[in-house]
N, C-alpha and C positions, 0 to 999 in steps of 0.2 A: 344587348345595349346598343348596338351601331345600329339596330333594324329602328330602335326608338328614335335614333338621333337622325337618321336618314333622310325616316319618313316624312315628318317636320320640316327636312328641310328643302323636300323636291315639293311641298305643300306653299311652302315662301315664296320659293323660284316661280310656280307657277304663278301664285297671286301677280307677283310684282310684274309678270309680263303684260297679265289682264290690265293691272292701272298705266304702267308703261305705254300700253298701246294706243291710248287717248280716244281712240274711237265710241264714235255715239250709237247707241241701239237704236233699228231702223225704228221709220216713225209713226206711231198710230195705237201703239198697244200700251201708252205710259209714260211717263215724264222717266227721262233717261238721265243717269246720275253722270254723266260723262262730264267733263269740261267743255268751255266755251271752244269750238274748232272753226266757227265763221262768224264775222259781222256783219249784217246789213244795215248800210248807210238808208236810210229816208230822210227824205225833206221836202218843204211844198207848204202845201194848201193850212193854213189852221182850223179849217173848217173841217178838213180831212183829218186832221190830228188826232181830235178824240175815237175817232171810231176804229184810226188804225191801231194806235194805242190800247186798246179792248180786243183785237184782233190781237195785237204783239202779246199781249198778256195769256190767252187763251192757246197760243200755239207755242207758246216758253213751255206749257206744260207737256207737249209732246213732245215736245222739240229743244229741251236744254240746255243743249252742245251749241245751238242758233241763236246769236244775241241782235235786238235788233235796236238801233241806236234813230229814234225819229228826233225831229227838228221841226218845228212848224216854223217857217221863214217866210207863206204868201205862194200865191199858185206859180205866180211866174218865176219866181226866184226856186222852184218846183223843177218848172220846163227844162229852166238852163242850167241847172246844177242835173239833171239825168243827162241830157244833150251833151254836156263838159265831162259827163262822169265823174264827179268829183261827190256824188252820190248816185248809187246803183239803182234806185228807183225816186220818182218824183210824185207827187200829189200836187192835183188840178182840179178843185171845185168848179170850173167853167169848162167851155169846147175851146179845144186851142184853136189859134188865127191859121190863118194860110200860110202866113210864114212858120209859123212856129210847129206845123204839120209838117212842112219840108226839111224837118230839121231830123231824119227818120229814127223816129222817137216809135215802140208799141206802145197803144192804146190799150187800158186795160180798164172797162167800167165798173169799178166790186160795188156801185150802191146808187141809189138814187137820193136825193135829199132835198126838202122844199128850204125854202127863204122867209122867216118869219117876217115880216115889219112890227116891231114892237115898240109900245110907251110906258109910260112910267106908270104903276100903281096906283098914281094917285087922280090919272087923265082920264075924263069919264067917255073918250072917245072906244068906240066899240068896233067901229069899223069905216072902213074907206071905200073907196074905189078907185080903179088902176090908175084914171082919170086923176082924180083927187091927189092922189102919192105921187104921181108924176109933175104935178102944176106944184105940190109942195116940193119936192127936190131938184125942180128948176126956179122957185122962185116966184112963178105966178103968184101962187097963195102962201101968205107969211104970217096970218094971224089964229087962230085955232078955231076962232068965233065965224070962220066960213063956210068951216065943216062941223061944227057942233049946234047951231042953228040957237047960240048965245050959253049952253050950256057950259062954254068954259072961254075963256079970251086967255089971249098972251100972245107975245112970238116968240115963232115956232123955231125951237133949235133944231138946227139938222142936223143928224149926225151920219157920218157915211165913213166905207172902209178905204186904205190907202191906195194909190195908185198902183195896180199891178195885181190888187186884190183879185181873188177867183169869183169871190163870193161878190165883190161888188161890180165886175165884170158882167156878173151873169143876170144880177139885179137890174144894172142898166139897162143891158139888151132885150129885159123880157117887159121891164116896165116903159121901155121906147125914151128912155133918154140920155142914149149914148153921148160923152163929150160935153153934155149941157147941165153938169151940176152947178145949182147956186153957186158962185162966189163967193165964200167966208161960208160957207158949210165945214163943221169942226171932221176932221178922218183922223182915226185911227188904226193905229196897226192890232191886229185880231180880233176877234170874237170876243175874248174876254172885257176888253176895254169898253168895247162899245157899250154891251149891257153893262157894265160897271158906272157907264155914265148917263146911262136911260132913269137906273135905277135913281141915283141921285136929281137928276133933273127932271121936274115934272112937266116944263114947256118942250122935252127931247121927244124925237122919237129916231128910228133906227131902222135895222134890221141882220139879222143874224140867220147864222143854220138853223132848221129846224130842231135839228139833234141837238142842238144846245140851249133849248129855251128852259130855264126854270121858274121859281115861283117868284122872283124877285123883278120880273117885267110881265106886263100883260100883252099878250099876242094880239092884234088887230084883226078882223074878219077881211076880208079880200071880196069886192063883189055881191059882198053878200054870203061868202065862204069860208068856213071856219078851217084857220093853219094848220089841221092834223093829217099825220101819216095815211089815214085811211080817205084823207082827201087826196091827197097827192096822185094817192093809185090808184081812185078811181074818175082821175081827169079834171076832176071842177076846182080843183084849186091850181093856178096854174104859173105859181111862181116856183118852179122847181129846175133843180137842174142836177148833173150826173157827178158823181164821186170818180175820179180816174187816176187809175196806177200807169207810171211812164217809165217804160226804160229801154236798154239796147241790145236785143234780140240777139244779135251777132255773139256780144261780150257777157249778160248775165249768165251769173254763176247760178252752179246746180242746184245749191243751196235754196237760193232766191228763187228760183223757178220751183222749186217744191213747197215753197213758201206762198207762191202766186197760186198756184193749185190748189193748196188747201184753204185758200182764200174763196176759193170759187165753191168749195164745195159745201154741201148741203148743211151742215157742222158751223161752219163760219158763216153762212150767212142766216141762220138762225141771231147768230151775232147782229149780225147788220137789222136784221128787222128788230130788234129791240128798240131802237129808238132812229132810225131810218126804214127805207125800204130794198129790200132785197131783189137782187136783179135774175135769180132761179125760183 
């Protein structure tokens, strides 16, 4: 009877050190039943958001024990929350400035992504030219009947993202009109807003990530270029710009760097070409 009662109980003893010990199985062979042992802070870009978030999701499954806590707050509020550390990594839809490079921040580019310009549904505008989007977002051109050749009249809402933005950062400098947006152009903070008000306004137009256009705006041709990923990558569409992960080399944790890794690898960025472009 003590060999029944024993056995049992060196069978307990052991269990309970296994859960005791809190440790995660290493990573790659399976979603590990361990408990949460690190968090990674992100914050940044909204434009970045989704795609990290589909990343976050896809490596919770190997990865368990690693929780990763994102923010989409705007690229710059991105830069300077990795710089301050008061998040371990940041997200930057645009190229940082010269100051904010000296700020010795790693660069890390997990994706590439174009810039839709998008209108409402109901705007039987089809397409533009850089020309055209540029003279309408400084104001030159404000009525619709300039560029539709009478096919539609009104004026033109503008809508553009908030100051600080990545996404509208990288739109200005590629469309040449840095500092000289209209006066009384409506900004909003993210992505989502923007299209939420393209959709409802039929004199609006916008522009957003390409990874987040759905069916509730129509995307505008560029040049004579239609806005898809397989234009991006093969040069003719040329409103595009880089996905970037930022943090401090010195201080990230080991966790976060396995985490950067498997980012990069063939696995994730199958992820990334789903609805962007992949930079392997």
């Amino acid at each position: 009877m003590k060999k029944l009662i024993v056995i049992p109980a060196l069978i307990c003893m052991a269990l309970g050190a296994v859960f005791a010990s809190g440790k995660p199985e290493a990573g790659g062979g399976g979603a590990s039943s361990a408990p949460v042992s690190y968090t990674i802070e992100v914050s940044g870009s909204t434009s970045v958001t989704p795609l990290m978030e589909m990343l976050s999701e896809a490596y919770g499954k190997l990865r368990s024990n690693v929780r990763i806590n994102i923010n989409g707050t705007g690229s710059s509020d991105g830069i300077k929350a990795a710089a301050a550390s008061t998040s371990e990594l940041g997200m930057s839809s645009r190229e940082l400035s010269a100051t904010e490079k000296g700020l010795g921040l790693t660069e890390l580019v997990i994706a590439i992504d174009g810039i839709a310009v998008i209108v409402n549904k109901n705007n039987p505008v089809s397409g533009l030219t850089l020309e055209q989007i540029r003279d309408i977002y400084t104001g030159l051109i404000t009525d619709w009947s300039a560029v539709t050749g009478g096919a539609k009249s009104g004026r033109i809402a503008v809508v553009s993202r908030e100051p600080g933005s990545g996404t509208r950062g990288a739109f200005e400098e590629i469309v040449k009109f840095q500092d000289k947006l209209l006066s009384g152009a409506t900004e909003f903070d993210g992505t989502g807003a923007v299209k939420a008000e393209i959709s409802r306004n039929v004199d609006a137009i916008g522009y957003i990530s390409l990874g987040s256009v759905d069916n509730s705006v129509n995307t505008v041709n560029v040049n004579g270029v239609a806005a898809t990923t397989a234009n991006v990558v093969n040069g003719s569409y040329k409103i595009a710009r880089p996905f970037i992960t930022l943090y401090r080399k010195a201080t990230v944790n080991p966790e976060t760097q396995t985490f950067l890794t498997w980012v990069m690898s063939d696995e994730a960025q199958k992820i990334v070409g789903t609805s962007w472009i992949s930079v392997k």
